[in-house]
MIMARKE-337492 format. One record per residue (C-alpha): residue in three letters; chain; x, y, z; residue number from 1. Coordinates in pm, whole numbers, padded with zeros to 5 digits, always signed. Example, Ala and Ser with C-alpha at 12.3 -4.5 7.8 and 13.67 -1.06 7.14 Angstrom:
! MIMARKE-337492
+-------+--------+--------+--------+--------+------+
| dokol | kolkol |     px |     py |     pz | palo |
+-------+--------+--------+--------+--------+------+
|   ala |      A | +01230 | -00450 | +00780 |    1 |
|   ser |      A | +01367 | -00106 | +00714 |    2 |
+-------+--------+--------+--------+--------+------+
This chain:
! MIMARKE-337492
+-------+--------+--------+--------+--------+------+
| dokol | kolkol |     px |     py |     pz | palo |
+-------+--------+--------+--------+--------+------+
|   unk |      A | +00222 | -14720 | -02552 |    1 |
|   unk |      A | +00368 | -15078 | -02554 |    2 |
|   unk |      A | +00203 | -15288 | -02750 |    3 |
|   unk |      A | +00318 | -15653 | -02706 |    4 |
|   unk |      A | +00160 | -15924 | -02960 |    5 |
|   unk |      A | +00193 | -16260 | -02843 |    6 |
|   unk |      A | +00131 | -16467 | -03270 |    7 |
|   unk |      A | +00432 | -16597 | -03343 |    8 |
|   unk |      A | +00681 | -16559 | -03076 |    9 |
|   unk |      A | +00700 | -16157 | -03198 |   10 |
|   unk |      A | +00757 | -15860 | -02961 |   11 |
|   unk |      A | +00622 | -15521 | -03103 |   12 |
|   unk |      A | +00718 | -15260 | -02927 |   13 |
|   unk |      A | +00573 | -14909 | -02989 |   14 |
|   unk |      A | +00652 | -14636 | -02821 |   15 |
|   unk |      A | +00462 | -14293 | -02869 |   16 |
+-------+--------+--------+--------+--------+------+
């Protein structure tokens, strides 16, 4: 899963 959260500018990316 990629999980992208667009709050401050930040890229999260999770990958299971």
């Amino acid at each position: 899963m990629v999980i992208i959260n667009k709050g401050a500018e930040t890229r999260t990316k999770v990958v299971i």
